[in-house]
N, C-alpha and C positions, 0 to 999 in steps of 0.2 A: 534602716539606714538610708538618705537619700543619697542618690545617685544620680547626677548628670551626664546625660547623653549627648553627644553631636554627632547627627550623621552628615559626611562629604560626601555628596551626591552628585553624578553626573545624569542617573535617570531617576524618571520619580518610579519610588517603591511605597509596596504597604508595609510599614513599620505599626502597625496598631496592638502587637503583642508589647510594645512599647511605650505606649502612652501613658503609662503609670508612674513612669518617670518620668523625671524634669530632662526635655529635651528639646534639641534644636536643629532643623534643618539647615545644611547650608550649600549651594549648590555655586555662587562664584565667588570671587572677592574675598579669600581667605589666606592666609599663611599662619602656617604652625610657628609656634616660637619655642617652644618647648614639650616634652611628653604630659603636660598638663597644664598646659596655655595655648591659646591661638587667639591669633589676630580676625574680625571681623566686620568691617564695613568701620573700621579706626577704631573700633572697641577690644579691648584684649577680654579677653572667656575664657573662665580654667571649667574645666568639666575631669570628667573620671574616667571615660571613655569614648573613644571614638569610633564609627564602624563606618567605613569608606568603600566604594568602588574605584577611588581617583589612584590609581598606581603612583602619580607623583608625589603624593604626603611624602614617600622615600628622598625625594630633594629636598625635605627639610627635617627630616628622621633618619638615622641610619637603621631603616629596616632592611632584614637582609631580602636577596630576591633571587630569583634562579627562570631562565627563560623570560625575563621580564614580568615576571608573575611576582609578587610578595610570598613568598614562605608561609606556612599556615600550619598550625596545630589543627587537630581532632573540631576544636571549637572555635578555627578561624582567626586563632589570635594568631598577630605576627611577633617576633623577635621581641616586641614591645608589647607584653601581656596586658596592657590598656589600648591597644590599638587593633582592631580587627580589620581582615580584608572580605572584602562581598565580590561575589559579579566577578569581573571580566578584572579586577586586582589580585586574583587569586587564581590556583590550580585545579577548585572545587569542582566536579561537575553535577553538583545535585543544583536543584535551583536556588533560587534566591532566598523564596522563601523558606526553603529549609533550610540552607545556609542562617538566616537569621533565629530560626528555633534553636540552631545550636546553639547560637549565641546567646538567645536569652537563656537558655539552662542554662548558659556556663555565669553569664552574672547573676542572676539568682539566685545560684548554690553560694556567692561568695557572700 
């Protein structure tokens, strides 16, 4: 099944467990419009997933949050099971990059 990615990025990361998907970095000039659309440089992009370190996706998502942190399952999803939090959006303290292993296990299994 294909699957598209966007990652909102405030630092760059190695995302290369992910390059098997169709996917897109995006680090400014974005607004979400919906939980499967965002706006990008005046182009609207629906993708399947998003994995962010930007805590603000929640000003245009009601993700829920606790301590300023986004809420996080086992596999980093928040409130919005297509919306994960990485890094310094979340309450994880493993790194990043195992933050994102979880992550890939968890879309792969689906």
């Amino acid at each position: 099944m294909h699957k598209t990615i966007i990652f909102i990025l405030k630092q760059t990361i190695d995302i290369s467990p992910f390059v098997t998907f169709s996917h897109l970095i995006i680090q400014n000039d974005w607004e979400i419009i919906d939980e499967n659309s965002l706006k990008h440089q005046n182009k609207i992009i629906y993708f399947d997933y998003i994995i962010t370190d930007e805590i603000r996706i929640s000003e245009y998502l009601n993700l829920e949050k606790e301590d300023e942190k986004l809420i996080t399952n086992y596999f980093l999803q928040t409130s919005m099971e297509n919306i994960y939090a990485i890094g310094d959006a979340n309450s994880c303290l493993a790194s990043v990059s195992d933050q994102l292993l979880k992550i890939y296990e968890d879309i792969t299994t689906k």
